[in-house]
Rosetta silent file (secondary structure, phi, psi, omega in degrees, C-alpha in Angstrom):
SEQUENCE: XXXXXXXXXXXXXXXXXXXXXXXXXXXXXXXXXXXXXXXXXXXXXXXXXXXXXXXXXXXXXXXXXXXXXXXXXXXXXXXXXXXXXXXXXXXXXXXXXXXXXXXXXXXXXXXXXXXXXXXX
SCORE:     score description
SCORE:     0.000 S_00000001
   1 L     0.000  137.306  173.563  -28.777  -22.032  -19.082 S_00000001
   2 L   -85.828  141.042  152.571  -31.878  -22.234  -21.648 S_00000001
   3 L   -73.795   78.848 -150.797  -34.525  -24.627  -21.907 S_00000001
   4 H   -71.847  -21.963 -152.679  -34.635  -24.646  -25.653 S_00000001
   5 H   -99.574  -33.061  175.645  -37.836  -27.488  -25.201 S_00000001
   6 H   -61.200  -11.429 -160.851  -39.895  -24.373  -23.740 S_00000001
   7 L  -146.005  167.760 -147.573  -40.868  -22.337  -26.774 S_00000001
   8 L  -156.889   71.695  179.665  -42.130  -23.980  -29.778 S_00000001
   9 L   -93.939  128.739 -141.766  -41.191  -22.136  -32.778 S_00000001
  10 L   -84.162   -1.627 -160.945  -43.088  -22.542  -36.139 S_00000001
  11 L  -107.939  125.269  169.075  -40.163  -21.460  -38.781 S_00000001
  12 L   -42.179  126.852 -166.607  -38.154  -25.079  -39.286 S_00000001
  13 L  -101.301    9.075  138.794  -35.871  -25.851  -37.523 S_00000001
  14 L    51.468  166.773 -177.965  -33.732  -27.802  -40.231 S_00000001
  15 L   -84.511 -166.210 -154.028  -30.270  -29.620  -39.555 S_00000001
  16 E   -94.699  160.706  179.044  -27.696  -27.826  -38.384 S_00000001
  17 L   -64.613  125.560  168.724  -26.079  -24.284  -40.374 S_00000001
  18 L   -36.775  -41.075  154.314  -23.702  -24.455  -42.491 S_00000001
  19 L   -72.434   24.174  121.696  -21.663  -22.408  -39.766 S_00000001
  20 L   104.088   26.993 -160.628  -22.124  -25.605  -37.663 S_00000001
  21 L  -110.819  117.890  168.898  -24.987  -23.309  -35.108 S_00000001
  22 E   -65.876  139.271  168.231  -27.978  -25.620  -34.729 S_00000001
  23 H   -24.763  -54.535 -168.852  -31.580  -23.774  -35.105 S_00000001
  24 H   -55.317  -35.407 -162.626  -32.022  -24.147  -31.364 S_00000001
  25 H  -115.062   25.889  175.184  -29.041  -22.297  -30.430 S_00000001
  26 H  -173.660   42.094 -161.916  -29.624  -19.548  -32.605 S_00000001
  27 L   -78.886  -46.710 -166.932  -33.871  -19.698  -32.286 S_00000001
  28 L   -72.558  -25.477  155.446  -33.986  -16.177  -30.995 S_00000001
  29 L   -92.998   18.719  167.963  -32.766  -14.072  -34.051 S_00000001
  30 L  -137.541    4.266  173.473  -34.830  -16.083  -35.892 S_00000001
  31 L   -76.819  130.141  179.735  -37.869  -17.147  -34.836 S_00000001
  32 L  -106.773  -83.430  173.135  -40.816  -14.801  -36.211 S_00000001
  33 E   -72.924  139.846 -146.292  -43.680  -16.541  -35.129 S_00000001
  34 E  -153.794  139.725 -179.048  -43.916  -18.346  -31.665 S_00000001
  35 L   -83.125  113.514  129.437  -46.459  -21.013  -30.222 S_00000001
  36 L   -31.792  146.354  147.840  -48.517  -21.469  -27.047 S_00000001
  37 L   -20.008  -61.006  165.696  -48.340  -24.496  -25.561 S_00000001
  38 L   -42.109  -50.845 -160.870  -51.605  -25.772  -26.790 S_00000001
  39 L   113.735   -6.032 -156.613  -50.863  -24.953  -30.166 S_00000001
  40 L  -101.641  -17.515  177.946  -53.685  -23.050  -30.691 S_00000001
  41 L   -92.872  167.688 -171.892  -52.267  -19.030  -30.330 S_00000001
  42 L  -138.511  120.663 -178.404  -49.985  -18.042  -32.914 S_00000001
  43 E  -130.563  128.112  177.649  -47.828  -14.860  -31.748 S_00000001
  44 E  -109.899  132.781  154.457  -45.859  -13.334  -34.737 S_00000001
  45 L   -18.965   63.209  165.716  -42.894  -10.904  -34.170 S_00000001
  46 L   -95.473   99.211  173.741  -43.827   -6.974  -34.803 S_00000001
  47 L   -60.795  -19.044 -137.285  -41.079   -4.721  -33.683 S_00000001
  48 L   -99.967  -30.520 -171.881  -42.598   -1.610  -35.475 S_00000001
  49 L   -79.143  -17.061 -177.721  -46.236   -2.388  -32.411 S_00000001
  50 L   -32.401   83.924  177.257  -43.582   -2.516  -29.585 S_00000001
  51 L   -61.353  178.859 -172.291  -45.232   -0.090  -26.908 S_00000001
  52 L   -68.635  -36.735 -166.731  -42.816    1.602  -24.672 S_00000001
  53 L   -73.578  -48.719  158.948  -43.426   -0.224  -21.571 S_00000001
  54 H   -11.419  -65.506  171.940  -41.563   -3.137  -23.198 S_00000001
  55 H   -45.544  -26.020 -173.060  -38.408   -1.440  -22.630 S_00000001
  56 H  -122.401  -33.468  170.187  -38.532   -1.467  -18.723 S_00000001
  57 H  -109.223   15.731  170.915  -41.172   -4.539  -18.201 S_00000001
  58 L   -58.583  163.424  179.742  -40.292   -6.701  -20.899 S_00000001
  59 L   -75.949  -22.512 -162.175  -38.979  -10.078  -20.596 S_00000001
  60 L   -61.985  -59.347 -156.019  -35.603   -8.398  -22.709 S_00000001
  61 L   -76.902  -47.027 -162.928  -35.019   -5.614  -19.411 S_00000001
  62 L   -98.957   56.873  137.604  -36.694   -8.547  -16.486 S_00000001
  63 L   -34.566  -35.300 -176.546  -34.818  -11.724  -17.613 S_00000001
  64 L  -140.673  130.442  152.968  -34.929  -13.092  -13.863 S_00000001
  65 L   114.733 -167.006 -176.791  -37.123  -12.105  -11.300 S_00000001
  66 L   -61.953  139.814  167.851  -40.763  -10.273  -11.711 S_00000001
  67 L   -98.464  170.958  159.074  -41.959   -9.394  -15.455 S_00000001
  68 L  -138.968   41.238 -157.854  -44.325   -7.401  -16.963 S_00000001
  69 L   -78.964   23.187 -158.541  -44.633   -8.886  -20.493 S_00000001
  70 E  -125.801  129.272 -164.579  -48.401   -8.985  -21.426 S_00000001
  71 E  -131.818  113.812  178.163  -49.719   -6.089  -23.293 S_00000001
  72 E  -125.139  109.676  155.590  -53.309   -5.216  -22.317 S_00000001
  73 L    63.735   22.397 -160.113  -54.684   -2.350  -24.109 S_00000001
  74 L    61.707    3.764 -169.454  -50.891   -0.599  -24.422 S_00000001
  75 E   -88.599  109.641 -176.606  -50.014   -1.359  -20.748 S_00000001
  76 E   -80.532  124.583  174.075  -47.424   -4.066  -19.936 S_00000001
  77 E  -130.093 -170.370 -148.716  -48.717   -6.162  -17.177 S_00000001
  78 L   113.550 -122.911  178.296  -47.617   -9.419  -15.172 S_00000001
  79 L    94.648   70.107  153.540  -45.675   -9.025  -11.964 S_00000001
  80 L  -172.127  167.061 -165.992  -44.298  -12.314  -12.099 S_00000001
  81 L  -106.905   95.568 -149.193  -41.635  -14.789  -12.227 S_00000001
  82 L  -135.211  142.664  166.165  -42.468  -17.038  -15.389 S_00000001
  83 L   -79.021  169.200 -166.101  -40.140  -18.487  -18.574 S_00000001
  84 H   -71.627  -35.407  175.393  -41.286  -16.844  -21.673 S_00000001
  85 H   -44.664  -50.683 -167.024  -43.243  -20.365  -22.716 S_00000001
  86 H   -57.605  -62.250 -179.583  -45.009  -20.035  -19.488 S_00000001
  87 H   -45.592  -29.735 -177.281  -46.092  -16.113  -20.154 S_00000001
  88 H   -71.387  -32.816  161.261  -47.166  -17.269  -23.587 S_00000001
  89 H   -57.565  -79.513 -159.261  -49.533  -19.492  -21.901 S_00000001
  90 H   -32.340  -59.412  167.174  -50.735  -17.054  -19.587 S_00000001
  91 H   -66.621  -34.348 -170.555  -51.765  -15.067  -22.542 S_00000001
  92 H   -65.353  -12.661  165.994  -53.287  -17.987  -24.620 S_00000001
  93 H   -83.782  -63.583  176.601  -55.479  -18.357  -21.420 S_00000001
  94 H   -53.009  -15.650  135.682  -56.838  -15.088  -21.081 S_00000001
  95 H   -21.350  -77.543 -179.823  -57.490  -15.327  -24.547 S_00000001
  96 L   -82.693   17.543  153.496  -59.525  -18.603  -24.487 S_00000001
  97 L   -94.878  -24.879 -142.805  -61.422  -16.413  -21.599 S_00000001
  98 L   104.108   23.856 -172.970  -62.165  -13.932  -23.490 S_00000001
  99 L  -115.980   98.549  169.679  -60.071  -11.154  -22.678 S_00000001
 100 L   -97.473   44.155  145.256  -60.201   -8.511  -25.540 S_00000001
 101 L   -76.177  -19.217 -163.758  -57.703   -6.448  -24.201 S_00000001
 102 E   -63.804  132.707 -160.801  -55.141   -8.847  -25.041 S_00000001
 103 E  -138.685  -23.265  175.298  -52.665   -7.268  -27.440 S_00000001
 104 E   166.811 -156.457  177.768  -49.167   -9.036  -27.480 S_00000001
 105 E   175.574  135.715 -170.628  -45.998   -9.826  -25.521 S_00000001
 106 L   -66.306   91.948 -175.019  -42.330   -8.562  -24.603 S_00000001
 107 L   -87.030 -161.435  174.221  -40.454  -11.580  -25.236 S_00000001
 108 L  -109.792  -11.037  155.543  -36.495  -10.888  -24.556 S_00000001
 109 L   -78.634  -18.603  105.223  -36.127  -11.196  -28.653 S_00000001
 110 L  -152.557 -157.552 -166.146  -38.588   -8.207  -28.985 S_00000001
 111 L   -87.650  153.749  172.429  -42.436   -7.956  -29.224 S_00000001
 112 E  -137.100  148.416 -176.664  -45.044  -10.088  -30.559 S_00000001
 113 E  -112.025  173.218 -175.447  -48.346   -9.755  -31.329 S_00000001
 114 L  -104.229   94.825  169.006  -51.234  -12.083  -31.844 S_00000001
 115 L   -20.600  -62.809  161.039  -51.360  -13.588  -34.906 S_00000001
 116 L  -146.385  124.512 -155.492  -54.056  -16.133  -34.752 S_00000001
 117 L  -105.603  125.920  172.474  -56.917  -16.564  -31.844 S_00000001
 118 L   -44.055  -46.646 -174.043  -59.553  -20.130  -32.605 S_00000001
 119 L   -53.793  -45.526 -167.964  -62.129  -17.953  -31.503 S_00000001
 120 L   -69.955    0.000    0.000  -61.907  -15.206  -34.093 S_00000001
């Protein structure tokens, strides 16, 4: 079962579809842009930036158990077992460290890269 209250997606989420599917329960083919907690990263959807490593450490192939959904520098890294809100944190911290390696993340609706950092 999903926790629909974890991810925070910026495209409206409007009253329910004419074809009676509320935004929530149909967030994942349509959310382009995706939220940290904070509010303060902005990760937008690029399928075309996808590295490879996605395919096999992504949250999409690792639904349960250890991930590798953090893209450092073309590399998928992680090794852990985190919902996709929680990984989105993880990057929006190493971020707000400083880490300019930081490059995107394998969500299980594809990849996204990062859109807007306060710092920059």
């Amino acid at each position: 079962m999903r926790d629909w209250n974890l991810l925070t997606p910026i495209i409206s989420a409007g009253k329910m579809r004419e074809n009676g599917v509320s935004f929530f329960e149909a967030w994942e083919g349509l959310a382009s842009e995706l939220r940290d907690s904070s509010g303060n990263y902005l990760f937008t959807k690029d399928p075309a930036a996808e590295p490879p490593c996605c395919q096999q450490w992504g949250l999409a192939a690792k639904p349960e158990g250890s991930a590798w959904p953090l893209v450092y520098l073309g590399t998928c890294n992680g090794g852990e077992t985190l919902t996709a809100q929680e990984w989105m944190d993880s990057l929006a911290n190493q971020l707000a460290r400083g880490n300019p390696n930081a490059e995107g993340i394998c969500l299980a609706d594809g990849y996204y890269t990062i859109s807007y950092d306060p710092a920059l």
